[in-house]
C-alpha positions as CSV (number, residue, x, y, z in Angstrom):
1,X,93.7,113.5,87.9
2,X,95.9,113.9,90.9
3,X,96.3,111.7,93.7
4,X,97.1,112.5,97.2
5,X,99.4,110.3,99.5
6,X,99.2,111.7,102.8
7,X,102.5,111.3,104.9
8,X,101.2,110.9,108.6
9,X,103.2,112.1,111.4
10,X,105.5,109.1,112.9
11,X,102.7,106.8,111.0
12,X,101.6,105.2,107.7
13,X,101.2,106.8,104.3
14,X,97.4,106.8,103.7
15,X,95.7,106.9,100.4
16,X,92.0,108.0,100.7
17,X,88.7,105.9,99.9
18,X,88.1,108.2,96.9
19,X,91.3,108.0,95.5
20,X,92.2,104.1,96.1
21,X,90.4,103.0,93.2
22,X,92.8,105.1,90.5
23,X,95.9,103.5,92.5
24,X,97.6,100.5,91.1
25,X,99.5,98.7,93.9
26,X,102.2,95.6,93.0
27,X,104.8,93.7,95.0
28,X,108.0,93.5,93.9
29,X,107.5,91.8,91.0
30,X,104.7,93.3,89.5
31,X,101.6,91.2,91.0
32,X,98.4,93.5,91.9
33,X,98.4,93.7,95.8
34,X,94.2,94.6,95.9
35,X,93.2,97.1,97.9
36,X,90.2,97.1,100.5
37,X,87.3,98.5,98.5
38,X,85.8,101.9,99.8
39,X,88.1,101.9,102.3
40,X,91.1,104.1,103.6
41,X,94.0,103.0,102.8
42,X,97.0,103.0,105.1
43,X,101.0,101.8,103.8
44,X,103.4,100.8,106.5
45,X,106.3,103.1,106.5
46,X,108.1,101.7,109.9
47,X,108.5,98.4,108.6
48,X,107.4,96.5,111.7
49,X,103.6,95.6,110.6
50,X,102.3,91.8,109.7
51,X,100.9,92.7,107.1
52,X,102.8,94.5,105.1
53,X,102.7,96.8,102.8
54,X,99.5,97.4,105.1
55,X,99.9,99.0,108.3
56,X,98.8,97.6,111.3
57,X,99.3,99.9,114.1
58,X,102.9,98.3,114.6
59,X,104.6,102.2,114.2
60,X,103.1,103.1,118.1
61,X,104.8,100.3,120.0
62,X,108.1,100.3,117.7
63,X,108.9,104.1,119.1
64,X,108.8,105.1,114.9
65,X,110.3,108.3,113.5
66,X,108.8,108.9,110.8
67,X,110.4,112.9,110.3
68,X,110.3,113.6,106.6
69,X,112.4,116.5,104.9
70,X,110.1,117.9,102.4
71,X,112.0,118.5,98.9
72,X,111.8,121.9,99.6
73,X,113.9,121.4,102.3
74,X,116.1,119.5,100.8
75,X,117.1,122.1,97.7
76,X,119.1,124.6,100.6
């Protein structure tokens, strides 16, 4: 089964309510972060959020760029 990350423009990666239960999130050392049940679920990419790895809306007052080269892209 295949699960999609959704990279959202100048935002957070978001993993859907459907597919958050078959994701496995850990910190650094391997801990389970747990994930809000039946809920979206949105990463911070921007680095400025409280509580990270979470977004909180941080990205729209930092001014983040979030421009991603697809791998496509990057092969030329």
């Amino acid at each position: 089964m295949s699960i999609t990350i959704k990279v959202n423009t100048n935002g957070p990666l978001m993993i859907s309510a459907a597919d958050a239960p078959s994701v496995n999130l850990t910190d650094a050392d391997g801990n389970v972060i747990p994930l809000p049940e039946g809920k979206n679920v949105f990463l911070c990419r921007c680095g400025a959020s409280s509580r990270k790895p979470f977004c909180d809306g941080a990205h729209k007052s930092a001014a983040f760029d979030g421009t991603c080269v697809t791998a496509v892209q990057n092969l030329g």
